[in-house]
N, CA, C and O atoms as CSV, one atom per row, in Angstrom:
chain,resi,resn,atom,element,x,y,z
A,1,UNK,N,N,12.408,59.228,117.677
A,1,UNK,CA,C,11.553,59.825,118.687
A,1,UNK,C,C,10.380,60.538,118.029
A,1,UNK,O,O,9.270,60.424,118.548
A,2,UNK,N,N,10.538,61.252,116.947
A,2,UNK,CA,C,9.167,61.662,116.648
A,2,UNK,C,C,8.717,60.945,115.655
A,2,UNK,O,O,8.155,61.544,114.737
A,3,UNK,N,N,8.834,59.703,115.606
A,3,UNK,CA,C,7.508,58.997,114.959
A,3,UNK,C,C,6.719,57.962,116.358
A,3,UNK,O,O,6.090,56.906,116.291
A,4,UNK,N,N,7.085,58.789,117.501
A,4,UNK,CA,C,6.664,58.179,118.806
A,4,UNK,C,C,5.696,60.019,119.419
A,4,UNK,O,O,4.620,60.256,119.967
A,5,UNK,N,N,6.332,60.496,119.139
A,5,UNK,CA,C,5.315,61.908,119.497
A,5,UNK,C,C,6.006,63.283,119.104
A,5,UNK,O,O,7.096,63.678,118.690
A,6,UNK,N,N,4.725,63.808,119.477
A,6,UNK,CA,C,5.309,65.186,118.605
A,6,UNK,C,C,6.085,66.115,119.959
A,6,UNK,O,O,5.874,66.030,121.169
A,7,UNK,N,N,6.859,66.834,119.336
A,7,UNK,CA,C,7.652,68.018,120.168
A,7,UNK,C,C,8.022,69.202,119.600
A,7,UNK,O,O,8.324,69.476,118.438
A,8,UNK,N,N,7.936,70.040,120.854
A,8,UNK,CA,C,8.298,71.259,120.390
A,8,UNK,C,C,9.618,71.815,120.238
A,8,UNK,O,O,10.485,71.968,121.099
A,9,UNK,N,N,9.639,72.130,118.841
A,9,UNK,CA,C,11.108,72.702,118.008
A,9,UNK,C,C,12.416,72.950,118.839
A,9,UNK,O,O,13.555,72.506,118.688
A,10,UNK,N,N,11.759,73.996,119.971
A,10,UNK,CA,C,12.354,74.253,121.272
A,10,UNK,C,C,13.000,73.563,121.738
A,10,UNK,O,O,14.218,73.665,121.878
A,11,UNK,N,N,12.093,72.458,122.174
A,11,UNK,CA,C,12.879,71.087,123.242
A,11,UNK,C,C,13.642,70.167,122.498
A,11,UNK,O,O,14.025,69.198,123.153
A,12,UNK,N,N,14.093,70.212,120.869
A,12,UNK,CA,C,14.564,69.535,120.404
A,12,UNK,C,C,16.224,68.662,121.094
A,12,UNK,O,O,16.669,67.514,121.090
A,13,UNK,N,N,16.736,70.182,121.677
A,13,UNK,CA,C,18.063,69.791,122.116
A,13,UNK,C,C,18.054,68.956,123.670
A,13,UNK,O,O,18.983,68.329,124.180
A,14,UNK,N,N,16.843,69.162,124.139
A,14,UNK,CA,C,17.003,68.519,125.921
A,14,UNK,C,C,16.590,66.968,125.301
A,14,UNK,O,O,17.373,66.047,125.535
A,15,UNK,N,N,15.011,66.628,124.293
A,15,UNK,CA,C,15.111,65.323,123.364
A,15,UNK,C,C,16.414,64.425,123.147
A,15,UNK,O,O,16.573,63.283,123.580
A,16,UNK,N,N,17.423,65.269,122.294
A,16,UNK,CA,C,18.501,64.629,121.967
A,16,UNK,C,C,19.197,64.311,123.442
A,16,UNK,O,O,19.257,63.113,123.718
A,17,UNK,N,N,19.570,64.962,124.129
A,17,UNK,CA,C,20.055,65.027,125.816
A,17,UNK,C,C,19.329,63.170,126.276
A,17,UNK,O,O,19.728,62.006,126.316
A,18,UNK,N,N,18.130,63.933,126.522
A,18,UNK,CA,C,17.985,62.155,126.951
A,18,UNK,C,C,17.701,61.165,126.294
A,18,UNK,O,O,17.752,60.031,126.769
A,19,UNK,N,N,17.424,61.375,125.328
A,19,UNK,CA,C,18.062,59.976,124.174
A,19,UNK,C,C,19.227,59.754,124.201
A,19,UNK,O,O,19.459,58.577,123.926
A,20,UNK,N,N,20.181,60.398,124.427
A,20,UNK,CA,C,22.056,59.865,124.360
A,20,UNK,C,C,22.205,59.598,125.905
A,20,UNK,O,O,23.119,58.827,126.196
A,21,UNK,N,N,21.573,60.028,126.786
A,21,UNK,CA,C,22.068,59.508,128.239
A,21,UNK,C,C,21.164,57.867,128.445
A,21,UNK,O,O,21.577,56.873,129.043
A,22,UNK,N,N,20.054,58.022,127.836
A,22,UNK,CA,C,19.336,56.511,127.858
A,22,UNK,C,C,19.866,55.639,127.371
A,22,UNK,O,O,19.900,54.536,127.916
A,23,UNK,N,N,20.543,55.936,125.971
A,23,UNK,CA,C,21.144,54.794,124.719
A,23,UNK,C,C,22.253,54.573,125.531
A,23,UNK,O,O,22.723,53.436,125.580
A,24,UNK,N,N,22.829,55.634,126.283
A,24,UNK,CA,C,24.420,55.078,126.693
A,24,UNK,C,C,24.390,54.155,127.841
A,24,UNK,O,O,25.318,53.417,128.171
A,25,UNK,N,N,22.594,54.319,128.751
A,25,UNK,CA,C,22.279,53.654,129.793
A,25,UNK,C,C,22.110,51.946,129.377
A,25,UNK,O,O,22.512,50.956,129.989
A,26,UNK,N,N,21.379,52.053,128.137
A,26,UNK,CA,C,21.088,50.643,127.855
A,26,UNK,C,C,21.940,50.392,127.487
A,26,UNK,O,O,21.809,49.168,127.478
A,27,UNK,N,N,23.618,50.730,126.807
A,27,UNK,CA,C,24.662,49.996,126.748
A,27,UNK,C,C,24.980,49.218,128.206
A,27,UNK,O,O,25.321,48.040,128.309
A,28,UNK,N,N,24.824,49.973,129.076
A,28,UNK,CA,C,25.252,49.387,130.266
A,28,UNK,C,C,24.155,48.033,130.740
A,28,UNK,O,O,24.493,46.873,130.976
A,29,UNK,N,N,22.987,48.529,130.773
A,29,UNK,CA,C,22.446,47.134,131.150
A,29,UNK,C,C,23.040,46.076,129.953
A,29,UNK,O,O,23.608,45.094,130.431
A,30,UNK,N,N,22.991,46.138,128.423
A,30,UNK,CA,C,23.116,45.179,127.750
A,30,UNK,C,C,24.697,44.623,128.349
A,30,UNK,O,O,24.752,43.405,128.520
A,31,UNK,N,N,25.673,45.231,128.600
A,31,UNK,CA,C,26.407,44.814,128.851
A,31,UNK,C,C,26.441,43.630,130.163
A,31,UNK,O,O,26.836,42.476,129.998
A,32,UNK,N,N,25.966,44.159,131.415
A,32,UNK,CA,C,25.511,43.539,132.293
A,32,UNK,C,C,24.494,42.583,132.319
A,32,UNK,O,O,23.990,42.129,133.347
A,33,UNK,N,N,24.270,42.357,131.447
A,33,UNK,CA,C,23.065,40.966,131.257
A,33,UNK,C,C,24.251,39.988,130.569
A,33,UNK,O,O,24.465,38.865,131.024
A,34,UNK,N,N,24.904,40.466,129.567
A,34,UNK,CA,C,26.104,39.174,129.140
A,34,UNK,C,C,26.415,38.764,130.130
A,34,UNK,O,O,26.501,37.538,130.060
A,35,UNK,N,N,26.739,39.289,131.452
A,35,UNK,CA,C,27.476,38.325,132.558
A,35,UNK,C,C,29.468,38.383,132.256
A,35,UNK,O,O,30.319,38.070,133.088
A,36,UNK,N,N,29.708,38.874,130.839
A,36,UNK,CA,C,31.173,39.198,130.633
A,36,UNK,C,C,31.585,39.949,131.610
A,36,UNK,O,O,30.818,40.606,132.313
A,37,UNK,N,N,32.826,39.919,131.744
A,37,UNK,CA,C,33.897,40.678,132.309
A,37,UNK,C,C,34.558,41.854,130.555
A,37,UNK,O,O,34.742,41.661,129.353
A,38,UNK,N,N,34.661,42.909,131.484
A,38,UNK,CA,C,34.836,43.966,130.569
A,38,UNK,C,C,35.873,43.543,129.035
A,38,UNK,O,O,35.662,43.837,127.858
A,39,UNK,N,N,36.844,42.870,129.575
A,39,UNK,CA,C,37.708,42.316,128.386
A,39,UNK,C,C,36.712,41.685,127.329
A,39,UNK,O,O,36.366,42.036,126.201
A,40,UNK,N,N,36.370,40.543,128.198
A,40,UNK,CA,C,35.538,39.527,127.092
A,40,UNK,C,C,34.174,40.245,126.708
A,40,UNK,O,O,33.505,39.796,125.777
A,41,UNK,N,N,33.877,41.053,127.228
A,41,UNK,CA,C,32.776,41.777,126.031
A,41,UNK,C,C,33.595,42.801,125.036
A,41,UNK,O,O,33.198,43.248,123.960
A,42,UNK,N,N,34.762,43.028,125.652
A,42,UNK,CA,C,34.915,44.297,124.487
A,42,UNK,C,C,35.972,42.876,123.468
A,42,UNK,O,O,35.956,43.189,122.277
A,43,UNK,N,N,36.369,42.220,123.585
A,43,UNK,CA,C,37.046,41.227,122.846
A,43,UNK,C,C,35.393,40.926,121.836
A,43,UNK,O,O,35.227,41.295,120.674
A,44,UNK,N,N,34.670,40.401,122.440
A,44,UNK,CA,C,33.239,40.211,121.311
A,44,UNK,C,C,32.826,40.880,120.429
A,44,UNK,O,O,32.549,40.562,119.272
A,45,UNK,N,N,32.721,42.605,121.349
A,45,UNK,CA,C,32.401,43.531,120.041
A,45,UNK,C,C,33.216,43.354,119.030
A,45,UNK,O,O,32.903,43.332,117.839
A,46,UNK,N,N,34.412,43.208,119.559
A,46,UNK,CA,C,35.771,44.086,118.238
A,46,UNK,C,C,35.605,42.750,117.779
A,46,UNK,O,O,36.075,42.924,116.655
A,47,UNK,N,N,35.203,41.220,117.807
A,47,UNK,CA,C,35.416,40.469,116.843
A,47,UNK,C,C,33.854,40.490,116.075
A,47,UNK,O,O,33.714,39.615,115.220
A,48,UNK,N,N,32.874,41.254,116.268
A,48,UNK,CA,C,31.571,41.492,115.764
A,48,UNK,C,C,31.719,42.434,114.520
A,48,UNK,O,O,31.169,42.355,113.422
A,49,UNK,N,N,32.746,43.475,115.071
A,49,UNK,CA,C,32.389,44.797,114.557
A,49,UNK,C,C,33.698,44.889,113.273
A,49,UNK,O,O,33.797,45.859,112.522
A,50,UNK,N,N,34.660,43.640,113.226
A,50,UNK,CA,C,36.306,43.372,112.371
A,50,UNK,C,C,35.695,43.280,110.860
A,50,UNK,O,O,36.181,44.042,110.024
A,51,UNK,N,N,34.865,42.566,110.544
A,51,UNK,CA,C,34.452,42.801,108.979
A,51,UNK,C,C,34.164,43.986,108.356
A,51,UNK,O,O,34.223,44.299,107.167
A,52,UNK,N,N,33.841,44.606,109.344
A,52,UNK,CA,C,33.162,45.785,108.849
A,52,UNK,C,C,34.338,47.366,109.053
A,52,UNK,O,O,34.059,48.487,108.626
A,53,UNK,N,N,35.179,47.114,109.550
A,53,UNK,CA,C,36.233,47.688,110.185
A,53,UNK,C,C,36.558,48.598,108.840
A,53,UNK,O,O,36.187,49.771,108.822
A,54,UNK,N,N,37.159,48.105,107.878
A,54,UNK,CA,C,37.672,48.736,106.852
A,54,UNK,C,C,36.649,49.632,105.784
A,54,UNK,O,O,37.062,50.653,105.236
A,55,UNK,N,N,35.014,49.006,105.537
A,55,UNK,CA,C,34.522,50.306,105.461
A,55,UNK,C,C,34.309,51.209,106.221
A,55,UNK,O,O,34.282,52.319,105.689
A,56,UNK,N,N,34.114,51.163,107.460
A,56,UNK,CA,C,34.101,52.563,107.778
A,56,UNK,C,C,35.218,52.811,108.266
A,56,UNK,O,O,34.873,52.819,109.448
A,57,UNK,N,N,36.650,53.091,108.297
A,57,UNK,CA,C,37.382,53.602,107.978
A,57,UNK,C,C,37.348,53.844,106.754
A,57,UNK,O,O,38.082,54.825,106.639
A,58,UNK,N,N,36.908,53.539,105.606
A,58,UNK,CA,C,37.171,54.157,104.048
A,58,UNK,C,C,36.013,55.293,104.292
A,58,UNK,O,O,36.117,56.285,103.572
A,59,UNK,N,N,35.359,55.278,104.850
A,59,UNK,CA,C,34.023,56.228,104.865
A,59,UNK,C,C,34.804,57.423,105.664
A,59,UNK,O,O,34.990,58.549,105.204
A,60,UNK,N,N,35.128,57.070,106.649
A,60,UNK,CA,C,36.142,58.443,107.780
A,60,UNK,C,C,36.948,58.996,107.269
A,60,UNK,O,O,37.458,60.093,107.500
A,61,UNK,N,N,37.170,58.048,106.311
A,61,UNK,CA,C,38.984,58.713,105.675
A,61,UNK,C,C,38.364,59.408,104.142
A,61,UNK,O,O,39.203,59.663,103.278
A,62,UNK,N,N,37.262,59.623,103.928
A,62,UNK,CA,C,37.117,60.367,102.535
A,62,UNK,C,C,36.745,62.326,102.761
A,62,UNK,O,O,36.100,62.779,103.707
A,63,UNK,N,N,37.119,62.840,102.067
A,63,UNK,CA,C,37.005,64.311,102.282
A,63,UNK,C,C,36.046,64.780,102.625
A,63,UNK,O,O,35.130,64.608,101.820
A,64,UNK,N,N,35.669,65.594,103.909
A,64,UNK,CA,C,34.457,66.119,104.173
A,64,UNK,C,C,33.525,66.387,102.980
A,64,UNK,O,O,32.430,65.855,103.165
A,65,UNK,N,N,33.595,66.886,102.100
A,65,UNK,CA,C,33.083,67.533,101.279
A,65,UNK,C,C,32.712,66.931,100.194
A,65,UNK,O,O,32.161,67.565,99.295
A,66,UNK,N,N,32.997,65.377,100.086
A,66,UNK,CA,C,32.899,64.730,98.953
A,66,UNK,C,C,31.370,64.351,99.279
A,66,UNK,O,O,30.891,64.021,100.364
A,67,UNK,N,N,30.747,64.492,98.036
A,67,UNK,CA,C,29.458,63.976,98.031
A,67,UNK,C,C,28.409,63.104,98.582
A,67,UNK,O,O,27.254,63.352,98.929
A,68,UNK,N,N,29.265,61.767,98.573
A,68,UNK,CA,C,28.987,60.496,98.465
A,68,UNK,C,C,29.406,59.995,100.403
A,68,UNK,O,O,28.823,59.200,101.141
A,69,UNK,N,N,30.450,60.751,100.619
A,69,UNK,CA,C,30.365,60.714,102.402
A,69,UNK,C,C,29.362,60.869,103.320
A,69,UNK,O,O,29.351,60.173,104.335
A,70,UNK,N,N,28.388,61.815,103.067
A,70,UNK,CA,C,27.320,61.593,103.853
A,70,UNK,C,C,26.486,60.486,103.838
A,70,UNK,O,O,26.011,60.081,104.898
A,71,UNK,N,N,26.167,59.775,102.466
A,71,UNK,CA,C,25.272,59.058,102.270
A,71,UNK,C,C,25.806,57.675,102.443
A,71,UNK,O,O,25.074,56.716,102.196
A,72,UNK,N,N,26.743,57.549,102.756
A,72,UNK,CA,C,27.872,56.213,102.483
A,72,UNK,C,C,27.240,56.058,104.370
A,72,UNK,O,O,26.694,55.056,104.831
A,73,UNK,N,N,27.565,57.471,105.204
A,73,UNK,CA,C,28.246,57.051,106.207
A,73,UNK,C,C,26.577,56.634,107.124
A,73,UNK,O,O,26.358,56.017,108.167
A,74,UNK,N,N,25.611,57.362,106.062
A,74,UNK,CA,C,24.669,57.183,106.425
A,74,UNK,C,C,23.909,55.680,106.420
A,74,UNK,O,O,23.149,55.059,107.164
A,75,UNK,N,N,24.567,55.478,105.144
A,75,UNK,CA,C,23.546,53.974,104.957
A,75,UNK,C,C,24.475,52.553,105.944
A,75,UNK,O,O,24.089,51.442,106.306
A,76,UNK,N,N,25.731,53.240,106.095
A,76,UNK,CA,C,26.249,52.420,107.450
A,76,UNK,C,C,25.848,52.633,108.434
A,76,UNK,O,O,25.590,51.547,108.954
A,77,UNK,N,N,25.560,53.592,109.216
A,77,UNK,CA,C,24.787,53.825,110.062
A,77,UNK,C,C,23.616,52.856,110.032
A,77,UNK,O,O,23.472,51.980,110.886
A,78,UNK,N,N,23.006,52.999,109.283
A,78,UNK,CA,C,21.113,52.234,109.071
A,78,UNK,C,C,21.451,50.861,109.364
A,78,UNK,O,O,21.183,50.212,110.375
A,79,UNK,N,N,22.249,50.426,108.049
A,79,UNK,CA,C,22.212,49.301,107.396
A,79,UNK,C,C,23.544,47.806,108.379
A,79,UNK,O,O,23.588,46.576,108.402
A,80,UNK,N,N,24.202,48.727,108.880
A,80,UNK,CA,C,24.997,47.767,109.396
A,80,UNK,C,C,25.459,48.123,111.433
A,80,UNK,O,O,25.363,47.369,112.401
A,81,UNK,N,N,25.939,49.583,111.329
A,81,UNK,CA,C,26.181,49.645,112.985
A,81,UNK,C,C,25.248,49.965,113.724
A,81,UNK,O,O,25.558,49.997,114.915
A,82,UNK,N,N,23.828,50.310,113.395
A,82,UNK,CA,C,22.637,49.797,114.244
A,82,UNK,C,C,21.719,48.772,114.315
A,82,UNK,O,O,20.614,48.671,114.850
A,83,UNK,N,N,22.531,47.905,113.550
A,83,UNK,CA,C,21.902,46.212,113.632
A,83,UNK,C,C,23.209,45.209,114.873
A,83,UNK,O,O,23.069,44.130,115.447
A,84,UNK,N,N,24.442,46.255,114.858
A,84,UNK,CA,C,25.197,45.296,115.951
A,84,UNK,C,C,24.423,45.656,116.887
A,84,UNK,O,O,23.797,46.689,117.125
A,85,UNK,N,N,24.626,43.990,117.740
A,85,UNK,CA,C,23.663,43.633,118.843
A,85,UNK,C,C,24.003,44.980,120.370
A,85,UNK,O,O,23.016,45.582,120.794
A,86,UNK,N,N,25.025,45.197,120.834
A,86,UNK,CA,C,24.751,46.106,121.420
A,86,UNK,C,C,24.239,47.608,120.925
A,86,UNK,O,O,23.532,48.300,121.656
A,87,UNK,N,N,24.429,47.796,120.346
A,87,UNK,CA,C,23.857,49.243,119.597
A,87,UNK,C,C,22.236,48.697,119.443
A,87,UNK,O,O,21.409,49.348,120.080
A,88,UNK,N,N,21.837,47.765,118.790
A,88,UNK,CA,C,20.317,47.371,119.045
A,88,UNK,C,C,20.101,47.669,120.042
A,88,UNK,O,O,19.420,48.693,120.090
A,89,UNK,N,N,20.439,47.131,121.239
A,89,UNK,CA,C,20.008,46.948,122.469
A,89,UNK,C,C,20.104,48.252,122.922
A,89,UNK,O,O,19.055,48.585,123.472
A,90,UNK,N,N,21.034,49.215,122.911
A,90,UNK,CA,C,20.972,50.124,123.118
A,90,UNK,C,C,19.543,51.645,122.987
A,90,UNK,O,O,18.912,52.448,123.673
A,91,UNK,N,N,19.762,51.151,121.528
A,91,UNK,CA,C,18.624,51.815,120.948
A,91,UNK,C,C,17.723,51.480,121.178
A,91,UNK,O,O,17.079,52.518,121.331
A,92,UNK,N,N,16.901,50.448,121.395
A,92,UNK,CA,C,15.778,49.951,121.849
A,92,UNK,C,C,15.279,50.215,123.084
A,92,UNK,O,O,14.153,50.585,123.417
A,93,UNK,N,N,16.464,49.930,123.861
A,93,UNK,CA,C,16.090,50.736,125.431
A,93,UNK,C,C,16.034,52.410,125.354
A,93,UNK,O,O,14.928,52.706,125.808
A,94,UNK,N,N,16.514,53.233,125.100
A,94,UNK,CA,C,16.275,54.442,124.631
A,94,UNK,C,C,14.731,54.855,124.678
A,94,UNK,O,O,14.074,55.509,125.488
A,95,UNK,N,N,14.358,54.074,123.238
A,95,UNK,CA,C,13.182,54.094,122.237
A,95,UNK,C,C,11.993,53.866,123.524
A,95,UNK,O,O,11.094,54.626,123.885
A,96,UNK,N,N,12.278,52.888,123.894
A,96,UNK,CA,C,11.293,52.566,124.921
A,96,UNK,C,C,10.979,53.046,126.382
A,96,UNK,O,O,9.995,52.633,126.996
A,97,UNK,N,N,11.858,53.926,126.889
A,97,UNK,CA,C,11.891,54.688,127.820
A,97,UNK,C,C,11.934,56.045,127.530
A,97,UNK,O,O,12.028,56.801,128.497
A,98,UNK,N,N,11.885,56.532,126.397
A,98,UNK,CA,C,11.859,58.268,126.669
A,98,UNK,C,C,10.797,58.688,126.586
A,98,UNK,O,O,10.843,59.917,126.631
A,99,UNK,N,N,9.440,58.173,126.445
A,99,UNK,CA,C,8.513,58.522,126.721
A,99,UNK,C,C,8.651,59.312,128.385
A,99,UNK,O,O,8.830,60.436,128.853
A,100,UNK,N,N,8.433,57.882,128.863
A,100,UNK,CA,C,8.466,57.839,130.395
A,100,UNK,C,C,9.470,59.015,130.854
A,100,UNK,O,O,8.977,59.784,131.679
A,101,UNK,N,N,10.660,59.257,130.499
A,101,UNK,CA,C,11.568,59.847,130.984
A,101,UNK,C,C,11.184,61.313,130.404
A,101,UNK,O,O,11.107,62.223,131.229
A,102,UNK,N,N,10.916,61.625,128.916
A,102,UNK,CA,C,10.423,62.982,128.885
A,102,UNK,C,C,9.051,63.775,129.605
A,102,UNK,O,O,8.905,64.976,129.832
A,103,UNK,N,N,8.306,62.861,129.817
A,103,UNK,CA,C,7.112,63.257,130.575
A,103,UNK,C,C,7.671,63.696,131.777
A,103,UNK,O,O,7.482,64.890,132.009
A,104,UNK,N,N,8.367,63.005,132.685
A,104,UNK,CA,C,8.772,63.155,134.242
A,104,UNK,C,C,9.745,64.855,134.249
A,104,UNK,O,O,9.535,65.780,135.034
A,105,UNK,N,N,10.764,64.823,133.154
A,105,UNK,CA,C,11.388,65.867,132.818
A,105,UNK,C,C,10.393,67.016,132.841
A,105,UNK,O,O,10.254,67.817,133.766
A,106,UNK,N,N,9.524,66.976,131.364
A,106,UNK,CA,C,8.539,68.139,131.572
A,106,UNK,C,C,7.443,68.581,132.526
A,106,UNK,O,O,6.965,69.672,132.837
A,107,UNK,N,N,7.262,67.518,132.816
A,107,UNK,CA,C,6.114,67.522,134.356
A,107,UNK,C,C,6.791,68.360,135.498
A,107,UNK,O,O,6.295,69.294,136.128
A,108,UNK,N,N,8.155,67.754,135.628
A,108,UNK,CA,C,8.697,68.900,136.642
A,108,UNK,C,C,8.824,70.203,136.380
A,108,UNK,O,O,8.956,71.028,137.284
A,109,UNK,N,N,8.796,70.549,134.976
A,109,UNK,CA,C,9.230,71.829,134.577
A,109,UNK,C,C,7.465,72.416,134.423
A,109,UNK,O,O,7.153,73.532,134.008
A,110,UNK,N,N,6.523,71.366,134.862
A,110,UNK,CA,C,5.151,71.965,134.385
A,110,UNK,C,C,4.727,72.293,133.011
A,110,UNK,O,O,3.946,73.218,132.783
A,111,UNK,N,N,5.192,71.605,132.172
A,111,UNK,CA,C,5.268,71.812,130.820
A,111,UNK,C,C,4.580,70.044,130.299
A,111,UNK,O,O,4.473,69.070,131.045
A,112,UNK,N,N,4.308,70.105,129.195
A,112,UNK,CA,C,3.241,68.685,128.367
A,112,UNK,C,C,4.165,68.686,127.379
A,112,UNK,O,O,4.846,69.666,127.081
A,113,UNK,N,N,4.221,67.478,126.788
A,113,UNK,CA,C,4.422,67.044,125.592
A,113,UNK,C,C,3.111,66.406,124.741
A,113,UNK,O,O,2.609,65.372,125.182
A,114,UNK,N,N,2.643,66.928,123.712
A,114,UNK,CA,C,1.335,66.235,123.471
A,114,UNK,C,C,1.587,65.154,121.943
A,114,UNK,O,O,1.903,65.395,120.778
A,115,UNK,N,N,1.295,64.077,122.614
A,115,UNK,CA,C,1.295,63.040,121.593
A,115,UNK,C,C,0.456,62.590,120.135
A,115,UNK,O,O,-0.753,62.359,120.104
A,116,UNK,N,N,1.055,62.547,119.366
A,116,UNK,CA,C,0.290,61.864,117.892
A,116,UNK,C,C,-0.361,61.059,118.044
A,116,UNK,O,O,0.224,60.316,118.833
A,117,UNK,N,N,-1.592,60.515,117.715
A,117,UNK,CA,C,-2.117,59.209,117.494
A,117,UNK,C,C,-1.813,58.419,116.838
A,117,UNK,O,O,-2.434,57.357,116.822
């Protein structure tokens, strides 16, 4: 979100708010465009998401505190569970609507968000 516009420090937490209610929204359309029935999409993910199953459980299962856990769990994050196709889709719809959706938010509250060029 902020390499899409700038915000104030303040509003950081209502930002995060509708970015997680949007991402969880575009799970739902992506889901509903497959045309699956709830089984056979969640049967797809879990056979999408089975290779990858055992690193991140090795990543969950290492000690908070160990070094190398943040950055492990991070570059899975990047590198592999936001390239599965619903999580794309997810994120993308997000990305592309919180403009729209933070403006309407602050507009009611009479408040601007002012954008980067």
């Amino acid at each position: 979100v902020s390499s899409q516009m700038k915000v104030n420090i303040d509003d950081i937490p209502i930002v995060f708010a509708v970015h997680c209610v949007l991402h969880e929204y575009g799970h739902w359309i992506y889901f509903k465009k497959t045309g699956l029935t709830s089984y056979q999409y969640c049967e797809k993910k879990k056979k999408e998401r089975q290779p990858y199953e055992n690193m991140a459980r090795e990543i969950y299962e290492m000690l908070d505190w160990d070094p190398y856990k943040r950055y492990l769990a991070e570059r899975y994050d990047k590198e592999i569970y936001s390239k599965f196709p619903s999580e794309a889709a997810a994120n993308k719809y997000a990305l592309e609507h919180i403009k729209d959706a933070l403006n309407k938010l602050f507009e009611s509250k009479q408040e601007t968000i002012h954008y980067e060029n």
